[in-house]
Backbone as JSON Lines, residues from 0, in Angstrom:
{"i":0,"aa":"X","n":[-17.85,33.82,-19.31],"ca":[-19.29,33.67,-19.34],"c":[-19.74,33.32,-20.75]}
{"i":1,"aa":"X","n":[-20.76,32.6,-20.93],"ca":[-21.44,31.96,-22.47],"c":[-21.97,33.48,-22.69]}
{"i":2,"aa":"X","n":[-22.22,33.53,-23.86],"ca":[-22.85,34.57,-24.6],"c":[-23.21,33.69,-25.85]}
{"i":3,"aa":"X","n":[-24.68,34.5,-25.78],"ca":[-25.55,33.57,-27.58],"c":[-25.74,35.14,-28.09]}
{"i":4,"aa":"X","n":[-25.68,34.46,-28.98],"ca":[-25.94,35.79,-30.26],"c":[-27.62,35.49,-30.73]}
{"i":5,"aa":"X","n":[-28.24,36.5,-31.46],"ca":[-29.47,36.27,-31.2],"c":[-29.66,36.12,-32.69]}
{"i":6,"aa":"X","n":[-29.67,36.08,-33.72],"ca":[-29.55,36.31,-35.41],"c":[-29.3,34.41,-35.36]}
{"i":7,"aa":"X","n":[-30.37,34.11,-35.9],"ca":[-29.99,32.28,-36.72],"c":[-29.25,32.44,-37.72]}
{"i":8,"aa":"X","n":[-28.76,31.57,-37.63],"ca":[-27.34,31.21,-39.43],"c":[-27.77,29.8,-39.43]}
{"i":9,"aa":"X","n":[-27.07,29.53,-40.7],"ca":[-26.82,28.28,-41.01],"c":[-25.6,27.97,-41.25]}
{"i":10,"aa":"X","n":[-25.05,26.67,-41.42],"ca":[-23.76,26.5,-41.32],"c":[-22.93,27.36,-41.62]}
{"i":11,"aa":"X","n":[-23.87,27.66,-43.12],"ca":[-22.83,28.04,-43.98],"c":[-22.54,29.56,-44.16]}
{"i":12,"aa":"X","n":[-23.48,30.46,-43.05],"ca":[-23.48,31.85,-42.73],"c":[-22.3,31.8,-41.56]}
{"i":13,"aa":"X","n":[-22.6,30.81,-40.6],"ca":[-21.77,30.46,-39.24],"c":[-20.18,30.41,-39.65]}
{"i":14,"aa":"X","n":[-19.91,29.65,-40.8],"ca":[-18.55,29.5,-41.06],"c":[-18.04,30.86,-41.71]}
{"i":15,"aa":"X","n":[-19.18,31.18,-42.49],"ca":[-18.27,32.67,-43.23],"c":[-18.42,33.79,-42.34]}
{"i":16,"aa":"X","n":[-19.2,33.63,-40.78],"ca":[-19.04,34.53,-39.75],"c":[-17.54,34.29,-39.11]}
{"i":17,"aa":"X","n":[-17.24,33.23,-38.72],"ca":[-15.98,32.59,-38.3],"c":[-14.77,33.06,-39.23]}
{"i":18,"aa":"X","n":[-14.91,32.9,-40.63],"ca":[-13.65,32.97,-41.22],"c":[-13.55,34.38,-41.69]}
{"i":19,"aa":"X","n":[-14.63,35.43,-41.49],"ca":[-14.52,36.72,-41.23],"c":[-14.26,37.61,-40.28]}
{"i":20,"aa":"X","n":[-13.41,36.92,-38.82],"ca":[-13.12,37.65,-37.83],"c":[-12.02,36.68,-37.3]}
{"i":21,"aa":"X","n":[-10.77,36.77,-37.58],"ca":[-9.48,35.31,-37.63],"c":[-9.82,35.88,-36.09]}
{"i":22,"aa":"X","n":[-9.7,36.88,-35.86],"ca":[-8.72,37.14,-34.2],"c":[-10.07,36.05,-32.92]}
{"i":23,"aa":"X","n":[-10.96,35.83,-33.58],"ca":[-12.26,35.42,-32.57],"c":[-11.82,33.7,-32.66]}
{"i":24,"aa":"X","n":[-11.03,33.68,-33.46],"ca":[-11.25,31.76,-33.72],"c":[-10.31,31.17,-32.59]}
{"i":25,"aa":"X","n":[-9.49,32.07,-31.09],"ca":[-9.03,31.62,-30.24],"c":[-10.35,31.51,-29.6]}
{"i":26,"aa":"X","n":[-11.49,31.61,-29.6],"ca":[-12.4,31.34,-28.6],"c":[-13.72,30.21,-29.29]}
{"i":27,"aa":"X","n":[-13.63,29.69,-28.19],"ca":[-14.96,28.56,-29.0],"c":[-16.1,29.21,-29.3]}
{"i":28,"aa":"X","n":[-16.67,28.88,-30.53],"ca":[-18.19,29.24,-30.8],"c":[-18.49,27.51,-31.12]}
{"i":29,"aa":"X","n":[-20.01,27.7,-31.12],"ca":[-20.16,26.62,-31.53],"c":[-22.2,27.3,-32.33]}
{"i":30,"aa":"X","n":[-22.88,26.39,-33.07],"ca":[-23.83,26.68,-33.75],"c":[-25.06,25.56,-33.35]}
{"i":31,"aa":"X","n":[-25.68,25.95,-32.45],"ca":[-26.89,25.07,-32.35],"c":[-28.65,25.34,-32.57]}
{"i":32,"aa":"X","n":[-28.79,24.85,-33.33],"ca":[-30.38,25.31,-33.62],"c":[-30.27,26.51,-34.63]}
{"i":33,"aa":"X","n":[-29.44,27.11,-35.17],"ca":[-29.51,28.23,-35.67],"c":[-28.58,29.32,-34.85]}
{"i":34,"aa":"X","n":[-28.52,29.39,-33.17],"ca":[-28.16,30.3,-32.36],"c":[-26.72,29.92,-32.11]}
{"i":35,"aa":"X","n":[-25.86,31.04,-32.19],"ca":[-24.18,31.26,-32.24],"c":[-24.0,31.02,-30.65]}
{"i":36,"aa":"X","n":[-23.11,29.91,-30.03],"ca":[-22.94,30.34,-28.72],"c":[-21.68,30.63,-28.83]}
{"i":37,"aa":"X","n":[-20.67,31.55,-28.16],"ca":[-19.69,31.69,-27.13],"c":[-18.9,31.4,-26.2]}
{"i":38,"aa":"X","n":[-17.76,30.67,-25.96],"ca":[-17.33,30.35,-24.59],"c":[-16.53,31.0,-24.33]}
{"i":39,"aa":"X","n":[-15.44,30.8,-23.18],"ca":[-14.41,31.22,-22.93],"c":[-13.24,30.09,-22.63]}
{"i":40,"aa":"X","n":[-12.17,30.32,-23.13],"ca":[-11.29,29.04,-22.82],"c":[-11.25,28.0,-21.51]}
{"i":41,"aa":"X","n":[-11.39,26.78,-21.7],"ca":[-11.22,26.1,-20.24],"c":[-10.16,25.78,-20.15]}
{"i":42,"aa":"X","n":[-11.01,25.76,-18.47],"ca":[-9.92,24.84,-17.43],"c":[-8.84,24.44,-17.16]}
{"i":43,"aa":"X","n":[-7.54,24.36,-16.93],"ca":[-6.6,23.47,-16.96],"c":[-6.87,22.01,-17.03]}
{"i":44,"aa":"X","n":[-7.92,21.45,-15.93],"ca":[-8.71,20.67,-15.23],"c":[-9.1,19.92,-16.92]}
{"i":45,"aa":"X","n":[-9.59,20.7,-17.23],"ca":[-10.4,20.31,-18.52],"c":[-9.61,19.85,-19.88]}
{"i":46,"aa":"X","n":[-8.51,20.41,-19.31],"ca":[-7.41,19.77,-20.36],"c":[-6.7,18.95,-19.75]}
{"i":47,"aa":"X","n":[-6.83,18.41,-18.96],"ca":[-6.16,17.55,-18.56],"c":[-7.34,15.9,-18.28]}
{"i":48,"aa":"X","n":[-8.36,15.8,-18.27],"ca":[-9.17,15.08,-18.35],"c":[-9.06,14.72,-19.77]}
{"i":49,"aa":"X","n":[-9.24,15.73,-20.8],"ca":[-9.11,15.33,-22.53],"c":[-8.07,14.44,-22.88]}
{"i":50,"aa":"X","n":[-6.67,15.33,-21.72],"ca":[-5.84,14.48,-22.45],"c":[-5.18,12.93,-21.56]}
{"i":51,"aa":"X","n":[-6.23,12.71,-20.81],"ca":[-5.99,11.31,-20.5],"c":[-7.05,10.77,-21.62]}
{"i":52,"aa":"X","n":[-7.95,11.09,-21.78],"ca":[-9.1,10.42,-22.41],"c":[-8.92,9.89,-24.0]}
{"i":53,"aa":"X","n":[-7.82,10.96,-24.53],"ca":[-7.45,11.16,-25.59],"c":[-6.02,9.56,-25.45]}
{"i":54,"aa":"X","n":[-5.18,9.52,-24.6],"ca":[-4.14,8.85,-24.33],"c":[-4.98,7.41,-23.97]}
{"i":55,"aa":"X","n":[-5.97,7.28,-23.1],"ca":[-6.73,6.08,-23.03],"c":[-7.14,5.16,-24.53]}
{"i":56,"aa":"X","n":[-7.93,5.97,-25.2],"ca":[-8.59,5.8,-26.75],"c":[-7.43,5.49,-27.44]}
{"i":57,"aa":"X","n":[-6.71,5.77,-27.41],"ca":[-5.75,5.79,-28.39],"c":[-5.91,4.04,-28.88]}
{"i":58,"aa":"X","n":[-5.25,3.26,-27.93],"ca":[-5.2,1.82,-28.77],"c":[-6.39,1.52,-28.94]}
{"i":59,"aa":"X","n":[-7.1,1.27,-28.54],"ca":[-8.4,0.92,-29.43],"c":[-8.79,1.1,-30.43]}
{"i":60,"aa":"X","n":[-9.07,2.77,-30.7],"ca":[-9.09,3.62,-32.0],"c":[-8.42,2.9,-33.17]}
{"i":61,"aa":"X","n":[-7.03,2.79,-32.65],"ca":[-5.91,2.55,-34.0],"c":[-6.16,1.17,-34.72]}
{"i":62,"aa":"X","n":[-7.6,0.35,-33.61],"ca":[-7.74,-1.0,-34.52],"c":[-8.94,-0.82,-35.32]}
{"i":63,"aa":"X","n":[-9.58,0.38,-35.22],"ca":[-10.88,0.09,-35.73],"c":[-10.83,1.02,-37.01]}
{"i":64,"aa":"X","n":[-12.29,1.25,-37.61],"ca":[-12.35,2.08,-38.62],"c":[-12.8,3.41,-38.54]}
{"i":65,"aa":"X","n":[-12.97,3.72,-37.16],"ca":[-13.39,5.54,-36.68],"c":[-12.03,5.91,-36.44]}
{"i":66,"aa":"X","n":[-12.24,7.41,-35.76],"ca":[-11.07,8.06,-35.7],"c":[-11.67,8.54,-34.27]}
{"i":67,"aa":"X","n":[-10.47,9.53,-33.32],"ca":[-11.45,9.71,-32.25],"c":[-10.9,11.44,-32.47]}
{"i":68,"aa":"X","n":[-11.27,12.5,-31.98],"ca":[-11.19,13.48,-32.12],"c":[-11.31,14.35,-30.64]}
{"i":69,"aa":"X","n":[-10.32,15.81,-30.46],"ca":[-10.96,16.81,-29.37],"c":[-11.38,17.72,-29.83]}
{"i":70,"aa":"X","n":[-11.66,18.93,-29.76],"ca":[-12.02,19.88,-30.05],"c":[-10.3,21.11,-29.57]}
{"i":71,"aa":"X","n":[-10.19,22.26,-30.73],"ca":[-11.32,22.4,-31.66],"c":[-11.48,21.37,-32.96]}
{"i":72,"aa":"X","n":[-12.84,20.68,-33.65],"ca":[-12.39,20.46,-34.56],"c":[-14.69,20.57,-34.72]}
{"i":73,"aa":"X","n":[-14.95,20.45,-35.69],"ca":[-16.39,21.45,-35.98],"c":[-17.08,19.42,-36.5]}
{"i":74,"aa":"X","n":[-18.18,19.75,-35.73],"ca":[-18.89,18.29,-36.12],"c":[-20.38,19.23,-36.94]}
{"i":75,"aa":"X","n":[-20.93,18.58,-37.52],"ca":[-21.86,19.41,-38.51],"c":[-23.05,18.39,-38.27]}
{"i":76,"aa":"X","n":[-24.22,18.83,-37.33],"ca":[-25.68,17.53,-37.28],"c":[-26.03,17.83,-38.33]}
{"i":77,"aa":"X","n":[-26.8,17.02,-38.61],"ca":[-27.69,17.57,-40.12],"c":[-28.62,15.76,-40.42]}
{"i":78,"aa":"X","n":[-29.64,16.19,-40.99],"ca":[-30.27,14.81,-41.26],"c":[-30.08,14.19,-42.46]}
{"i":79,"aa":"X","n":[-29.69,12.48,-42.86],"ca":[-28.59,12.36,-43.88],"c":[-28.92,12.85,-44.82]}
{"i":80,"aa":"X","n":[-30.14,13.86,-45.28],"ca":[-30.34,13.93,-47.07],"c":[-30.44,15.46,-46.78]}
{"i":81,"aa":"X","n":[-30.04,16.37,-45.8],"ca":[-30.04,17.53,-45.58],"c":[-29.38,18.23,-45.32]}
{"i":82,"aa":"X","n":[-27.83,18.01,-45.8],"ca":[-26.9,18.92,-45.28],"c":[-26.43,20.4,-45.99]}
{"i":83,"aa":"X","n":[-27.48,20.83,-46.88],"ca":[-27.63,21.94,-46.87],"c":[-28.38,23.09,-45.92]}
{"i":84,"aa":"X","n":[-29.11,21.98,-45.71],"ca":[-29.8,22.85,-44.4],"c":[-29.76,22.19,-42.81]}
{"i":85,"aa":"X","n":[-28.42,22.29,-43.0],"ca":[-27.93,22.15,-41.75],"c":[-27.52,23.73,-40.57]}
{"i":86,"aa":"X","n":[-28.35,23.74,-39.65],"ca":[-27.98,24.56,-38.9],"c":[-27.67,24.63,-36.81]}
{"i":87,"aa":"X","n":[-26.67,23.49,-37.29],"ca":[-26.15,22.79,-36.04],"c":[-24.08,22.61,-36.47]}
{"i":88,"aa":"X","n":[-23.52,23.2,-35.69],"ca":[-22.14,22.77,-35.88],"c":[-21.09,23.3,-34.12]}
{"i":89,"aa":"X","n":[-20.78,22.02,-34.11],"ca":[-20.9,21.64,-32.31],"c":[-18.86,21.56,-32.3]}
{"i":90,"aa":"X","n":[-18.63,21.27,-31.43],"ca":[-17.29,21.13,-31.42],"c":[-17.26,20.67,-29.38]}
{"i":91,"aa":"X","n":[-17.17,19.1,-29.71],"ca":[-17.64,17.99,-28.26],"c":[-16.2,18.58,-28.09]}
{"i":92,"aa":"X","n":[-15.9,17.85,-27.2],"ca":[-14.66,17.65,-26.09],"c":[-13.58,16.62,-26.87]}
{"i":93,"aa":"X","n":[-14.8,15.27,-27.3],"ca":[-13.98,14.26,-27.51],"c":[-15.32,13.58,-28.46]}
{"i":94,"aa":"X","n":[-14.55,13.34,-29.43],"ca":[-15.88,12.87,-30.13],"c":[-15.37,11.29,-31.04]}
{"i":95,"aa":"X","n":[-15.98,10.51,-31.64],"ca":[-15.61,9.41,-32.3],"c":[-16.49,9.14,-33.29]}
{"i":96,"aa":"X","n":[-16.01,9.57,-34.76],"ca":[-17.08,9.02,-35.54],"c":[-16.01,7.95,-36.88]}
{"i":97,"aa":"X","n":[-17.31,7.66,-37.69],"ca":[-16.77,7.03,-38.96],"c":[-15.63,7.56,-39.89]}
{"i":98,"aa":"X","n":[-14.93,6.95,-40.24],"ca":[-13.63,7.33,-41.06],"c":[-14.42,8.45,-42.51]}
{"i":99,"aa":"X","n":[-15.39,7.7,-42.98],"ca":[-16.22,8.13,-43.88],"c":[-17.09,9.82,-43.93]}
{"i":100,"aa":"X","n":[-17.22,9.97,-42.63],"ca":[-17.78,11.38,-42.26],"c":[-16.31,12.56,-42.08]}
{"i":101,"aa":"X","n":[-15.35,12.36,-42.19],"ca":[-14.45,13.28,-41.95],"c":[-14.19,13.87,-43.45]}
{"i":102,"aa":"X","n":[-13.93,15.36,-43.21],"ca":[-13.71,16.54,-44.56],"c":[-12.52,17.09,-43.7]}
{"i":103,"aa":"X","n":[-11.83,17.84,-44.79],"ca":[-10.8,18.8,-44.27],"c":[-11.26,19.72,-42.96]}
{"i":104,"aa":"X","n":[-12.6,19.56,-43.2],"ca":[-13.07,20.88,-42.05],"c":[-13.85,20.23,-40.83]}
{"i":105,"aa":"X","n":[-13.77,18.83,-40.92],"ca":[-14.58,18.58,-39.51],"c":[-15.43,17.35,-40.24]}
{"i":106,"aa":"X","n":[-16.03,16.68,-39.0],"ca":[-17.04,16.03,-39.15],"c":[-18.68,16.39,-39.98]}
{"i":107,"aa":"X","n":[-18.39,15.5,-40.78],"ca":[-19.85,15.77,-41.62],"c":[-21.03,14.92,-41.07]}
{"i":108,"aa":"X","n":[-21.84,15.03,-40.5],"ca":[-22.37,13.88,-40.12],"c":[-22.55,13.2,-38.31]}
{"i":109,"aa":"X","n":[-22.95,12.53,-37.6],"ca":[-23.11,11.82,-36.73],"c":[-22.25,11.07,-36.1]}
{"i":110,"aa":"X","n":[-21.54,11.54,-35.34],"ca":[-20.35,11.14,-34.78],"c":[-21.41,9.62,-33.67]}
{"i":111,"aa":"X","n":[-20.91,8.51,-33.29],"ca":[-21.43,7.86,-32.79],"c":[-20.73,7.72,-31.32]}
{"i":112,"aa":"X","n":[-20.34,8.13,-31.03],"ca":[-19.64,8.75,-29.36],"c":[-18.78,10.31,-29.17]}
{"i":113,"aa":"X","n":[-19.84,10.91,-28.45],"ca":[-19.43,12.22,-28.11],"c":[-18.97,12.39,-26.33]}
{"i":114,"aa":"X","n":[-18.0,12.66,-26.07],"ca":[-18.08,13.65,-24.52],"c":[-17.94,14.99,-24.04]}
{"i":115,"aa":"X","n":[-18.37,15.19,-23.65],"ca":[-18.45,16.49,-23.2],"c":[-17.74,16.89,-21.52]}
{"i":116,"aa":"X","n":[-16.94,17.94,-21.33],"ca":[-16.16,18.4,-20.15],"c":[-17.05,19.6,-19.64]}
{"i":117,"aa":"X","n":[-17.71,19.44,-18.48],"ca":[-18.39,20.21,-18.1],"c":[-17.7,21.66,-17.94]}
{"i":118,"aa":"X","n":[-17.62,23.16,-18.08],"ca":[-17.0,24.17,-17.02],"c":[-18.05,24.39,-16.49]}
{"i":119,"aa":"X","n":[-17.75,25.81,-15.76],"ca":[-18.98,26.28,-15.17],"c":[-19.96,27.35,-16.04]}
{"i":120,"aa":"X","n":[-19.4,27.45,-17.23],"ca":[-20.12,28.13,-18.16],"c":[-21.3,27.6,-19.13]}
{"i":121,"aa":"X","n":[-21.04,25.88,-19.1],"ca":[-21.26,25.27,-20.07],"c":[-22.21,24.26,-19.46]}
{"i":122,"aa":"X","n":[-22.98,24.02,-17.93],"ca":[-23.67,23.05,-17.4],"c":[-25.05,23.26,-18.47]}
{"i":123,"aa":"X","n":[-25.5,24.39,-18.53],"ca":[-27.16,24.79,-19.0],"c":[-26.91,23.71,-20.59]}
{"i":124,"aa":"X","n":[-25.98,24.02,-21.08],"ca":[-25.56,23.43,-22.54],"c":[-25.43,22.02,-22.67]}
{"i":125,"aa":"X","n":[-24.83,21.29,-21.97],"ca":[-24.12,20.44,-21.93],"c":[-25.21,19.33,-21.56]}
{"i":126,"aa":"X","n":[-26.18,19.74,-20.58],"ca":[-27.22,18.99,-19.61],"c":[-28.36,18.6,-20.27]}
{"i":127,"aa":"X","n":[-28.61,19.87,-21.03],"ca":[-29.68,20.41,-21.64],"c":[-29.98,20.12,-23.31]}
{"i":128,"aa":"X","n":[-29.46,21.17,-23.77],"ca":[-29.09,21.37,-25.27],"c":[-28.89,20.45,-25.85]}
{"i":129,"aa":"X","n":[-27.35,20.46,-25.64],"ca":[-26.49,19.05,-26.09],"c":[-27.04,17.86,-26.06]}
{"i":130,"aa":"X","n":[-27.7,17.62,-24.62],"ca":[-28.41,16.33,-24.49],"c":[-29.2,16.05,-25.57]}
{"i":131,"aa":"X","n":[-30.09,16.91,-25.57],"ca":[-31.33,16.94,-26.66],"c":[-31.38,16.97,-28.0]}
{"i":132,"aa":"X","n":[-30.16,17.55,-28.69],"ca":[-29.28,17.63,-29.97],"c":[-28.99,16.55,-30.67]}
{"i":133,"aa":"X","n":[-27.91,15.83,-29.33],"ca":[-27.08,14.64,-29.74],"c":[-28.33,13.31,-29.91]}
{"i":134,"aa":"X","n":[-29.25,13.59,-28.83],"ca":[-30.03,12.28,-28.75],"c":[-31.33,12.26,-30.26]}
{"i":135,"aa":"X","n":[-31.42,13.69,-30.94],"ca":[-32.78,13.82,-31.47],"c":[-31.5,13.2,-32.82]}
{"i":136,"aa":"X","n":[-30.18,13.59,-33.05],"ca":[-29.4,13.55,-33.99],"c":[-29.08,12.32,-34.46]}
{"i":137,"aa":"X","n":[-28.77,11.53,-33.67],"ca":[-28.92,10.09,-33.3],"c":[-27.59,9.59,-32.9]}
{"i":138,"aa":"X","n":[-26.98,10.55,-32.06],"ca":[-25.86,9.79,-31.67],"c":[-26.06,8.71,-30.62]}
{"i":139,"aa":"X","n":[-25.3,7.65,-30.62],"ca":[-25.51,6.34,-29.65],"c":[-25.14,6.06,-28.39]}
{"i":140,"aa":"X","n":[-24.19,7.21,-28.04],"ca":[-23.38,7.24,-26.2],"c":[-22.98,7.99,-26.06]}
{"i":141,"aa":"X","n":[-23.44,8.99,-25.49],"ca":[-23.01,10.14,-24.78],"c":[-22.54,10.66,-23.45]}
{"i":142,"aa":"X","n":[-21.51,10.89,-22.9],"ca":[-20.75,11.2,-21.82],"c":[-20.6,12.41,-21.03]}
{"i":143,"aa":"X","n":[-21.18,13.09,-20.01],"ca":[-20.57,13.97,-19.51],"c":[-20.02,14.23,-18.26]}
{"i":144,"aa":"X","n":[-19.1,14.76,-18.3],"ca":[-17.81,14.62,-17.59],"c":[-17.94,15.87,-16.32]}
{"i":145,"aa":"X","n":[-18.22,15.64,-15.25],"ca":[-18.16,17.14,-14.34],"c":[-16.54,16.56,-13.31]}
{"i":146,"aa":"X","n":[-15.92,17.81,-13.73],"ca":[-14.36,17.51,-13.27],"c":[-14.98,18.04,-11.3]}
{"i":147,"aa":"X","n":[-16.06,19.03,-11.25],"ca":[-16.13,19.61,-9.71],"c":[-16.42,18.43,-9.11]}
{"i":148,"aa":"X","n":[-17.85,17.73,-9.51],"ca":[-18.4,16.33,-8.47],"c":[-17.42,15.07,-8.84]}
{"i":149,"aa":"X","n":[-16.29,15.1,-9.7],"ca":[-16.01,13.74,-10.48],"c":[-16.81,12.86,-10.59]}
{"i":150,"aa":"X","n":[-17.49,13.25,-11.34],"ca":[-18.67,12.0,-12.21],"c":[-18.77,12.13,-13.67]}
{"i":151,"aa":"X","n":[-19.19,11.24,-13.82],"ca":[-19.33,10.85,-15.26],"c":[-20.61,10.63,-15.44]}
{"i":152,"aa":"X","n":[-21.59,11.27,-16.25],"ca":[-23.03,10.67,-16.48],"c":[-22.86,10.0,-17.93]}
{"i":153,"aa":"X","n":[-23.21,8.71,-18.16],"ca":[-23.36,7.94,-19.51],"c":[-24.75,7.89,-19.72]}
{"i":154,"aa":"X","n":[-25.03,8.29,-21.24],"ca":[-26.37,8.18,-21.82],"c":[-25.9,7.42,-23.04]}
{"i":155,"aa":"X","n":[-27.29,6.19,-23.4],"ca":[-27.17,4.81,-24.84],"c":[-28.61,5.72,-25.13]}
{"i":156,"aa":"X","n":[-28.3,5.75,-26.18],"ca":[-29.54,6.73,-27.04],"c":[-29.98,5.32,-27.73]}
{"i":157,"aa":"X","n":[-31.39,5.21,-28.2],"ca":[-32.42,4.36,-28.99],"c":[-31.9,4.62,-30.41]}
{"i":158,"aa":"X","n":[-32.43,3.25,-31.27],"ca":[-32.46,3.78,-32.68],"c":[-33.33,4.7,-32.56]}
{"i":159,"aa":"X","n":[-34.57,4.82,-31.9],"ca":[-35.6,5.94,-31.95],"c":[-35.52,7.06,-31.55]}
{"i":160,"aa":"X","n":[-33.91,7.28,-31.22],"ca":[-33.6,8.78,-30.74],"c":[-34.45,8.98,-29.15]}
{"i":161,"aa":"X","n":[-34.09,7.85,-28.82],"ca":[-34.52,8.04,-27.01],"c":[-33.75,7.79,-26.38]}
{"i":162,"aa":"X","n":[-33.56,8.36,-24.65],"ca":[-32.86,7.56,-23.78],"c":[-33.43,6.37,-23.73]}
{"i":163,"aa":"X","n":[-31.89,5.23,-23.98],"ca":[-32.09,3.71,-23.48],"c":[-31.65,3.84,-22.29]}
{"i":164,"aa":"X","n":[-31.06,4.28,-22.15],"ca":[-30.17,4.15,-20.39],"c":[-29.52,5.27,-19.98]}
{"i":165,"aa":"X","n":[-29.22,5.44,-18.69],"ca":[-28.39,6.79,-18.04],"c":[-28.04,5.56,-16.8]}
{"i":166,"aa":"X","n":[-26.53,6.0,-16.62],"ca":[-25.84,5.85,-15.75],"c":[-24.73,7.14,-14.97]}
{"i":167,"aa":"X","n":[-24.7,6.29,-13.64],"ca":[-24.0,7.6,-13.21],"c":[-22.63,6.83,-12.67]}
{"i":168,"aa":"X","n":[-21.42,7.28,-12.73],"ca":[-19.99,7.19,-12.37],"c":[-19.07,7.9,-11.57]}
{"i":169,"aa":"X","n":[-18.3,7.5,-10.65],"ca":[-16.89,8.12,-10.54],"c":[-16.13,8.09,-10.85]}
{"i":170,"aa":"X","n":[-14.84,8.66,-10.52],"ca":[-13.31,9.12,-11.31],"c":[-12.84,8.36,-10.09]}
{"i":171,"aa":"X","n":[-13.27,6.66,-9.34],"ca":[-12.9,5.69,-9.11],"c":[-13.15,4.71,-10.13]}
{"i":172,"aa":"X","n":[-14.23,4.73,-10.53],"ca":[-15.0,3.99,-11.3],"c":[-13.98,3.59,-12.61]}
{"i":173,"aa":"X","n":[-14.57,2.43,-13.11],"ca":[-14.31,1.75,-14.75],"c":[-15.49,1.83,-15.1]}
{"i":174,"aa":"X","n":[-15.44,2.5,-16.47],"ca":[-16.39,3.12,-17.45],"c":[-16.83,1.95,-18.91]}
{"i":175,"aa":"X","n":[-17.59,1.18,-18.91],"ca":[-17.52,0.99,-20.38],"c":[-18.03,1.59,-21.52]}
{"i":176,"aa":"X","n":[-17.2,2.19,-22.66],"ca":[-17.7,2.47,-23.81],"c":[-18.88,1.56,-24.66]}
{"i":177,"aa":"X","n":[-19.92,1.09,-24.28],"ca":[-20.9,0.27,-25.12],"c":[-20.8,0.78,-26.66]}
{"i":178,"aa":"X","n":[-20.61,1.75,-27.57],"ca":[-20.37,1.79,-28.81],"c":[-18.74,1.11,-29.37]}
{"i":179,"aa":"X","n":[-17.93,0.85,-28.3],"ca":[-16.6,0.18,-28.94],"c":[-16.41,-1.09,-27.97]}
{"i":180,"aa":"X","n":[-17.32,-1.99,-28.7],"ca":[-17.28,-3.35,-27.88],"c":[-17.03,-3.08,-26.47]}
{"i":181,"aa":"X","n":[-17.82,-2.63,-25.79],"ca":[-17.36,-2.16,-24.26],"c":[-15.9,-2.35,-24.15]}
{"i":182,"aa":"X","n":[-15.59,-1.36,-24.6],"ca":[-14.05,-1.22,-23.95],"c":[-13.97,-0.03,-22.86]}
{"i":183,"aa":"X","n":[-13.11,-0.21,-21.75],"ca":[-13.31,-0.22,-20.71],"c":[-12.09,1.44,-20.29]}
{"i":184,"aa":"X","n":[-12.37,2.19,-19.6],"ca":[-11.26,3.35,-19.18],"c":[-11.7,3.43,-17.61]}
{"i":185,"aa":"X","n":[-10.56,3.1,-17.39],"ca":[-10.47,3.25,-15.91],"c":[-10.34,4.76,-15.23]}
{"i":186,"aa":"X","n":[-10.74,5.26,-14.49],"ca":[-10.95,6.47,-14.34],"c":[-10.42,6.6,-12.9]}
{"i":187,"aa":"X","n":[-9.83,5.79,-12.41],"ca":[-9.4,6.06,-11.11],"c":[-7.32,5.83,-11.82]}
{"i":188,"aa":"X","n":[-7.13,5.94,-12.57],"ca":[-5.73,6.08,-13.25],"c":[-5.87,7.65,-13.15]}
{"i":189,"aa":"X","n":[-7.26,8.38,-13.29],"ca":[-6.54,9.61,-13.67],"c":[-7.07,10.08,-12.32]}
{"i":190,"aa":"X","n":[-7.99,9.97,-11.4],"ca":[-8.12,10.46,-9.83],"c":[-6.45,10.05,-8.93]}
{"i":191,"aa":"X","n":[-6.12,9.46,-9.55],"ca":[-4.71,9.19,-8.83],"c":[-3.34,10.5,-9.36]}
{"i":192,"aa":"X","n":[-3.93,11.15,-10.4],"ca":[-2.74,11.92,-10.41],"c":[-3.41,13.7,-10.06]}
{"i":193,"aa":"X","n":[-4.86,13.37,-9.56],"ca":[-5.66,14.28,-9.11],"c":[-5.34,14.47,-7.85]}
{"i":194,"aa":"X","n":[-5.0,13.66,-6.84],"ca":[-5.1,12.76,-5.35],"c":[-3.48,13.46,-4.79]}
């Protein structure tokens, strides 16, 4: 079950909460708005969607100048002249940003393709939150993944931090990535080892 903690931090309270309790860092937290959330480990299901997604990306990735990433690994929103007062640090599913935003500790900065793996702990977050986070943050395509309905919902965020578009998909379906020259993941490669 999610659990939020009720006390705001900022990053930089969030990380020295984290690196003051080692035995908690097997479980995801993540930092949004100020408020600590909680998960509990997923899915099999959920690791196994990453790691086609992760095995798909791969050649593409290796021609360009981003990197692509799963979690855990800590993405940090923040607005570009404010990352001291940053109090957002997320950790997507699958995320893709600039070579330039990566630190030893995670993404600094605006990853420009995030996805997200739905559980059943994480719909209110994922639908909601996240949506509203990633789009006010300015990320450009956002993905979420429900392994129960196999669908895929795609959101193209505005320069103005709006929905441009929402689409909806199956795990028959071919997906295009619009932030990497539409390149394309077929999603019925991985309903076939579901089937």
């Amino acid at each position: 079950m999610r659990k939020k903690f009720k006390k705001l931090m900022t990053a930089k309270e969030y990380t020295e909460f984290i690196e003051s309790f080692p035995e908690i860092n097997m479980k995801k937290y993540e930092l949004i708005d100020g408020i600590v959330y909680k998960y509990p480990s997923p899915y099999t299901i959920h690791q196994e969607i990453s790691g086609f997604l992760i095995l798909e990306l791969y050649e593409i990735i290796k021609q360009k100048k981003c990197k692509i990433y799963n979690l855990p690994l800590d993405v940090y929103l923040f607005d570009d002249s404010k990352e001291d007062e940053c109090n957002t640090v997320v950790q997507p599913d699958l995320f893709v940003c600039d070579k330039n935003k990566l630190r030893s500790d995670g993404c600094h900065g605006v990853p420009s393709f995030i996805i997200e793996i739905i559980g059943k702990t994480t719909v209110e977050i994922d639908y909601d939150i996240k949506l509203n986070k990633y789009m006010t943050s300015g990320v450009k395509e956002y993905w979420i993944i429900n392994p129960d309905s196999r669908r895929i919902l795609k959101y193209l965020f505005t320069e103005g931090k709006k929905i441009k578009s929402t689409e909806i998909f199956n795990f028959s379906d071919k997906v295009k990535i619009s932030v990497l020259d539409d390149f394309e993941i077929n999603f019925a490669d991985f309903k076939s080892v579901l089937d």
